[in-house]
C-alpha positions as a Python dict, from the first residue, in 0.01 Angstrom:
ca = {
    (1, 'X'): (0, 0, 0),
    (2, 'X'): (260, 232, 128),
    (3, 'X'): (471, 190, -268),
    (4, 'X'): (146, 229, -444),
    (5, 'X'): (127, 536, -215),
    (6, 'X'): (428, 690, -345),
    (7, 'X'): (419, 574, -670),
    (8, 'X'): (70, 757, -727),
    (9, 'X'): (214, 1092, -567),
    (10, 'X'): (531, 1075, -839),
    (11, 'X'): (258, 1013, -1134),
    (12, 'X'): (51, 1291, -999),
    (13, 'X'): (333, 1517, -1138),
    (14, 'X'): (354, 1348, -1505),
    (15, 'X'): (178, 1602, -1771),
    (16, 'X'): (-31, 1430, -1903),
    (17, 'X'): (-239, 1389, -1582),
    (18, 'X'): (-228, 1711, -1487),
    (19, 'X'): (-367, 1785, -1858),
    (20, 'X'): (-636, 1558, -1775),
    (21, 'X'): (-754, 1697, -1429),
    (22, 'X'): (-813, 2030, -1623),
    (23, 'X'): (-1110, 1870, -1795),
    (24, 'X'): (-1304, 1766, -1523),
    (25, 'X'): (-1217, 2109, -1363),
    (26, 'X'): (-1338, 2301, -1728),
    (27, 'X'): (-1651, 2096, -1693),
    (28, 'X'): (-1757, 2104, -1315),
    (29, 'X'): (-1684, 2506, -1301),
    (30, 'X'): (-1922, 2561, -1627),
    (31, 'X'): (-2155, 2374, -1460),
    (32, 'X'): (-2142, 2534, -1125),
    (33, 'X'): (-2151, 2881, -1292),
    (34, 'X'): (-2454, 2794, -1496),
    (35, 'X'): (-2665, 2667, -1233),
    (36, 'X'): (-2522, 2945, -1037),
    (37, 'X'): (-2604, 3204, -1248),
    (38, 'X'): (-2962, 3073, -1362),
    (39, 'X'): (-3066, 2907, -955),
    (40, 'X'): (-2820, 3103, -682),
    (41, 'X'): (-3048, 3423, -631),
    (42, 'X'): (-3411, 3211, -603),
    (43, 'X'): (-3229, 2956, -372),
    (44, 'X'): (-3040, 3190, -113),
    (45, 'X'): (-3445, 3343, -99),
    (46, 'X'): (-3591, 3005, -57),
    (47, 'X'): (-3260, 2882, 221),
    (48, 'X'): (-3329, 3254, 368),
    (49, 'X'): (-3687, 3212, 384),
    (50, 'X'): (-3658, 2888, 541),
    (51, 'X'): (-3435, 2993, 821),
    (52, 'X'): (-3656, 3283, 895),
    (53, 'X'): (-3928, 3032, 932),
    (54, 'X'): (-3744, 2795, 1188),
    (55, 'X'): (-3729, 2928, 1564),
    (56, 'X'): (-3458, 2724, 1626),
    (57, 'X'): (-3216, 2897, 1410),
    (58, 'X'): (-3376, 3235, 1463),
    (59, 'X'): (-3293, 3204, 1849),
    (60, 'X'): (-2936, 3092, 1722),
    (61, 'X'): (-2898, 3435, 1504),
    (62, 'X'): (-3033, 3635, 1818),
    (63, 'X'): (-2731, 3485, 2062),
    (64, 'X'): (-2509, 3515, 1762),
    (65, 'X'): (-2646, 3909, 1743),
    (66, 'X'): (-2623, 3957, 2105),
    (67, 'X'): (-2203, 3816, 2157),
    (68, 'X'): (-2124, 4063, 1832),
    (69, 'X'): (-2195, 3839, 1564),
    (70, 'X'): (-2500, 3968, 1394),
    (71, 'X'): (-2329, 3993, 1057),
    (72, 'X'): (-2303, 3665, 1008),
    (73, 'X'): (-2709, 3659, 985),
    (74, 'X'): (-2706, 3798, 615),
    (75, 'X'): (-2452, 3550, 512),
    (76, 'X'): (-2579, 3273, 673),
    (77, 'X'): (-2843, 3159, 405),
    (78, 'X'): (-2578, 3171, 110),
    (79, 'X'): (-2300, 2954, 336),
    (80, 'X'): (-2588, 2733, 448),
    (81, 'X'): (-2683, 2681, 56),
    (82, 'X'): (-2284, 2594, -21),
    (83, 'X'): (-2250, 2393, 268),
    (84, 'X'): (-2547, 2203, 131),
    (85, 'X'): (-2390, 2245, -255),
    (86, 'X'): (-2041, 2029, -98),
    (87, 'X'): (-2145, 1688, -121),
    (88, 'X'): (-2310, 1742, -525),
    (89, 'X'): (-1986, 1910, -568),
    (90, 'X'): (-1757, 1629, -469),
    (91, 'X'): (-1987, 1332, -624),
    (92, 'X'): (-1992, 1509, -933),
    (93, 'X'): (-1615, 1556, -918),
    (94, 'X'): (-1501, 1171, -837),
    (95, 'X'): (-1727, 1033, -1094),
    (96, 'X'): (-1613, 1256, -1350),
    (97, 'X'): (-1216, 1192, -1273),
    (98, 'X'): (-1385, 812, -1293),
    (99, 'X'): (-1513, 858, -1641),
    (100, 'X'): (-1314, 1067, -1775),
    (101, 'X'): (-919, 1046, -1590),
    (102, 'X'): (-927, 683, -1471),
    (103, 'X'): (-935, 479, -1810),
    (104, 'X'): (-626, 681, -1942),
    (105, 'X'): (-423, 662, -1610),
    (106, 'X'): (-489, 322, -1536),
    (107, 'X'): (-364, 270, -1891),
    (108, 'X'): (-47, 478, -1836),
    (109, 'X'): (44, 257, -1516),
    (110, 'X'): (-35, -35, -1713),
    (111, 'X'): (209, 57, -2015),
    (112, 'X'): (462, 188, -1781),
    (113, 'X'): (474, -74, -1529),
    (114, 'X'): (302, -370, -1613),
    (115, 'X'): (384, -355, -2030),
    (116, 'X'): (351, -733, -2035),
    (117, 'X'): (36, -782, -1828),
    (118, 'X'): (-204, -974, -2026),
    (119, 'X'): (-586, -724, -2059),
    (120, 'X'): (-840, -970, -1979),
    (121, 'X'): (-1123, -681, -2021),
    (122, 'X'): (-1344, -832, -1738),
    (123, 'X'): (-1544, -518, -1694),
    (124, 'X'): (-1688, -294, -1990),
    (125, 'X'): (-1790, 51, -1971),
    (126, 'X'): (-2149, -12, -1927),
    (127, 'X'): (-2104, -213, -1634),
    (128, 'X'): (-1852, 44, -1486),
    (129, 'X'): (-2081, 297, -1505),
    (130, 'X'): (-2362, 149, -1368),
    (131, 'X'): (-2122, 5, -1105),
    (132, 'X'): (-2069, 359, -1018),
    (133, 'X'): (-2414, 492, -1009),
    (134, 'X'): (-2541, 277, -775),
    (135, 'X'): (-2204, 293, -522),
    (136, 'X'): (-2305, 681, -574),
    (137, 'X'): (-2641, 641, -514),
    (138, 'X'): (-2608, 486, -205),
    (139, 'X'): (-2319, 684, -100),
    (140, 'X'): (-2595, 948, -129),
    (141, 'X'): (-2815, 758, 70),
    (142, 'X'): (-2618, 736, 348),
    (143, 'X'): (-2535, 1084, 333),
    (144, 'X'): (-2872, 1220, 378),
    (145, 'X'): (-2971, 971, 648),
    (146, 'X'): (-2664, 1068, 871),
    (147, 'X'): (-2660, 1439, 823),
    (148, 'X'): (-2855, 1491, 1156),
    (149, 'X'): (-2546, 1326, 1309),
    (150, 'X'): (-2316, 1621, 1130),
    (151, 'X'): (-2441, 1841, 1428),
    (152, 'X'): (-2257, 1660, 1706),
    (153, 'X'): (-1935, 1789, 1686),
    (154, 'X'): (-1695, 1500, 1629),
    (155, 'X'): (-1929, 1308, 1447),
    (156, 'X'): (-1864, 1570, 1122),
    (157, 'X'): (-1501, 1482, 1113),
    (158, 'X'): (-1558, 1100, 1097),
    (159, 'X'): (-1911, 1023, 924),
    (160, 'X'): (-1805, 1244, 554),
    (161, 'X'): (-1492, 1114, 506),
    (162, 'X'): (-1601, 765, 647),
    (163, 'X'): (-1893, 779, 308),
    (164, 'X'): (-1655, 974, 96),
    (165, 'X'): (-1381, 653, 148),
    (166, 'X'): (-1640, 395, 77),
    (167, 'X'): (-1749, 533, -228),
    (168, 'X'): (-1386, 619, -347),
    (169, 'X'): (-1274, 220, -288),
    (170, 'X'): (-1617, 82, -436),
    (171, 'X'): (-1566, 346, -768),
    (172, 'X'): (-1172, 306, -776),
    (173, 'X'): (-1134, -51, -672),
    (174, 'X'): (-1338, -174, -964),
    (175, 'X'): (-1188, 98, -1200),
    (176, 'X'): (-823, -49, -1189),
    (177, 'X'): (-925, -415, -1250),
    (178, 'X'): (-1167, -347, -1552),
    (179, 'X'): (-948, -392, -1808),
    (180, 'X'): (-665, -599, -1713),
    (181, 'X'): (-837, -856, -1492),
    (182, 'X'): (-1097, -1078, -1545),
    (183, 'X'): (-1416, -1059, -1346),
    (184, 'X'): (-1366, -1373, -1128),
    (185, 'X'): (-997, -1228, -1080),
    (186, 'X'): (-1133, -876, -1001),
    (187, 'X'): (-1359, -1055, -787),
    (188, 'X'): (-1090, -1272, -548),
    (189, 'X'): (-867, -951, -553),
    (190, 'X'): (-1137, -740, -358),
    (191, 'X'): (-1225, -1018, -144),
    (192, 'X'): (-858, -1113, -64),
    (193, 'X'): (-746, -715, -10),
    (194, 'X'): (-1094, -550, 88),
    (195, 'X'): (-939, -426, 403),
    (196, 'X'): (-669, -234, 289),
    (197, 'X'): (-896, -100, -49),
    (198, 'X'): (-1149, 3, 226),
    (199, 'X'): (-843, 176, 453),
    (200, 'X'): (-681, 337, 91),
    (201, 'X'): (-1021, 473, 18),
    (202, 'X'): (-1107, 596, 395),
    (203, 'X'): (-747, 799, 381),
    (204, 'X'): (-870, 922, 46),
    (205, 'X'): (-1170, 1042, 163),
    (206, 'X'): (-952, 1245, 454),
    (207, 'X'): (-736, 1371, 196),
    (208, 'X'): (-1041, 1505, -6),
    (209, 'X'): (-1121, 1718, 322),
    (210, 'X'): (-896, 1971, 243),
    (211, 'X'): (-1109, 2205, 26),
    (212, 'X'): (-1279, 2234, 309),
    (213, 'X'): (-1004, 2536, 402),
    (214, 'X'): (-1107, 2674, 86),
    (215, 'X'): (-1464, 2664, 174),
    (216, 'X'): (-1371, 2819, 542),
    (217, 'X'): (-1215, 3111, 370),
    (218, 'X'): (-1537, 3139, 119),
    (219, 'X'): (-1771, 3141, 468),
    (220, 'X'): (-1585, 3475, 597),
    (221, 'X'): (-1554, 3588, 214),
    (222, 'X'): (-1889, 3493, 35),
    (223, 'X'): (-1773, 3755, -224),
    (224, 'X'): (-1438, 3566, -343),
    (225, 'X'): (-1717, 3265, -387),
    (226, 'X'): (-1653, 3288, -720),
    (227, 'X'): (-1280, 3275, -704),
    (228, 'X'): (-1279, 2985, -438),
    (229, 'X'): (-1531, 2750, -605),
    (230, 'X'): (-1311, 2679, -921),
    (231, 'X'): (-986, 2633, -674),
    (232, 'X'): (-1156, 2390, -462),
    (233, 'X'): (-1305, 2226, -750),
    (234, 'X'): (-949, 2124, -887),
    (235, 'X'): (-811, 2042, -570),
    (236, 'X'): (-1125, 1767, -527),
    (237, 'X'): (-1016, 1692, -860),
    (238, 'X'): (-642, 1606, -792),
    (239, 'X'): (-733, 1422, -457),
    (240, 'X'): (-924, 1198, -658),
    (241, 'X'): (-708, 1120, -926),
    (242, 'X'): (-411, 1066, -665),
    (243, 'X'): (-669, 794, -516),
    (244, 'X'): (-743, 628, -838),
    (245, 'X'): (-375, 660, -954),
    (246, 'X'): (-303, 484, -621),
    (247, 'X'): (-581, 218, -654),
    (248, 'X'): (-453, 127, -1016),
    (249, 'X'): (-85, 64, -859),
    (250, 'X'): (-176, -126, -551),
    (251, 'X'): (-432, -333, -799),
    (252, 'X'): (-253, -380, -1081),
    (253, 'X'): (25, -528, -849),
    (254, 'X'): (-197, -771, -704),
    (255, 'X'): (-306, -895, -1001),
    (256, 'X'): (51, -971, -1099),
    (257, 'X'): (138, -1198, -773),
    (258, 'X'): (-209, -1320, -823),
    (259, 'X'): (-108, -1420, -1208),
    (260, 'X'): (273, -1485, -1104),
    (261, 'X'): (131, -1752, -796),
    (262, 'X'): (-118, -1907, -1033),
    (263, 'X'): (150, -1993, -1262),
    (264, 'X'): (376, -2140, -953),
    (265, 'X'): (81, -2387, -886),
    (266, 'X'): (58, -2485, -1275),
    (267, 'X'): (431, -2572, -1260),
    (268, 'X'): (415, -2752, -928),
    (269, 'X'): (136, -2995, -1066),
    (270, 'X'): (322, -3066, -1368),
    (271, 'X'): (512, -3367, -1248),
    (272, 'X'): (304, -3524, -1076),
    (273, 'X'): (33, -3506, -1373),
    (274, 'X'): (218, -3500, -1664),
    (275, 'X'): (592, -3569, -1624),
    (276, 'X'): (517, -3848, -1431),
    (277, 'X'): (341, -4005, -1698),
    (278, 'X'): (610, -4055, -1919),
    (279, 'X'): (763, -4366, -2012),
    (280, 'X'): (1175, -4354, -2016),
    (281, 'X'): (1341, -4408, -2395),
    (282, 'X'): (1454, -4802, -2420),
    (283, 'X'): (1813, -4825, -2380),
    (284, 'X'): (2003, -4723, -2724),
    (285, 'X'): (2179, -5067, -2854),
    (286, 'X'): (2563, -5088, -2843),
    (287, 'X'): (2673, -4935, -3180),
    (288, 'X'): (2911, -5193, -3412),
    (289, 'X'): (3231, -5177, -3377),
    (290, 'X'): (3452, -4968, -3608),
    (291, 'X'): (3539, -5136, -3954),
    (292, 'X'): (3779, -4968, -4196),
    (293, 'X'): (3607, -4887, -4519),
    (294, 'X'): (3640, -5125, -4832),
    (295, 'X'): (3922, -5123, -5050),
    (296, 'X'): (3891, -5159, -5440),
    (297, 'X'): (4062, -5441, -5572),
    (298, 'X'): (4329, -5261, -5707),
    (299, 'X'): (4475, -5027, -5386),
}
């Protein structure tokens, strides 16, 4: 795990990854701009109008007024609305790097490290996809159920990142085995190493908790939103295609001691089923002895 780590880190730096995490980034900043430019203004009113509604969070503005915090009541509705924006944001993010970054760098590990490696193609890109959808779908699922929980304190540090790494191992795992495995090798790989693909993606999903400094700064500067989004877009974007760089290593190498043990057991059970079996060569007779060739009558 620890040389997949490392590996993934050094690959993060090759160009033409870095080209590729620019078109997930392109595509999840038009799309956050266009929704944001059509939706933002009607959904701060409906968040605002919603707060002003509950008198739990109205008593919560009124201590926050009376200990010198009152301006934080204006901005509240639009930080509420981004905090609520996050986890669309980051599901959007990982299954684009999925679709659109995994195939080619899970090819580039392939061709630089594993050039022999026999492509079994045991997962097509219908079944990836819909592999995918319904990880994310639960993922979401669980998200929505244990929000309630986000309000106890160190319950918000653990539950995320604890959905975020599921998601990333279920999405990533599969990813790296598609095309070089076969799907009853994919299939004994997960089983064999689904603790440390569940402890890769867990760390993952810590490591994709660092926008949330960018979104800190974006709560006490709502007007630089528009500055931060895009830069915490792209660093959700890099923390996911370290984690499926690192999945591809750590995969693709256990598919090659899987492969390379395999073959030890063929070789093993030769002898004793084939060797075995075959009869020594009869002795070769004696060979005649020598004789000088004829001579013509006349030497």
């Amino acid at each position: 795990m620890l040389d997949a780590f490392w590996r993934a880190a050094v690959y993060c730096m090759h160009p033409r990854v870095i080209a590729l995490s620019f078109l997930p980034l392109i595509l999840m900043v038009a799309l956050s701009f266009g929704l944001g430019f059509f939706f933002w203004e009607s959904a701060v009113a409906s968040v605002t109008a919603w707060l002003e509604a509950s008198e739990f969070v109205q008593s919560a503005l009124g201590w926050l007024e009376r200990v010198g915090m009152g301006a934080l009541r204006a901005a509240f509705g639009p930080l509420l609305l981004l905090v609520l924006a996050i986890p669309a944001i980051v599901v959007l993010c990982l299954l684009l790097v999925a679709l659109l970054m995994t195939p080619a760098m899970v090819d580039l590990v392939g061709k630089r490290r594993f050039p022999a490696m026999e492509r079994k193609q045991g997962g097509s890109l219908i079944v990836s996809v819909l592999w995918s959808l319904g990880s994310t779908l639960l993922a979401l699922v669980a998200l929505v159920v244990s929000m309630p929980l986000w309000l106890v304190p160190p319950l918000v540090l653990i539950l995320p990142p604890l959905i975020w790494g599921w998601l990333t191992y279920r999405v990533f795992a599969f990813d790296a085995l598609a095309v070089h495995a076969s799907a009853p090798e994919r299939k004994a790989l997960i089983r064999e190493h689904r603790g440390t693909l569940l402890l890769m993606g867990i760390l993952s999903g810590y490591l994709g908790a660092a926008p949330s400094l960018i979104w800190a700064s974006g709560a006490m500067l709502i007007a630089l939103a528009p500055l931060l989004i895009p830069v915490a877009i792209w660093i959700y974007t890099l923390v996911f295609a370290f984690a499926s760089l690192w999945f591809a290593h750590f995969a693709l190498a256990a598919l090659e001691r899987l492969r390379a043990a395999s073959a030890v057991e063929v070789l093993d059970a030769l002898p004793r089923d084939g060797l075995e079996r075959i009869e020594p060569l009869p002795d070769a007779p004696d060979s005649p002895p020598f004789l000088p060739p004829p001579t013509s009558p006349g030497s």
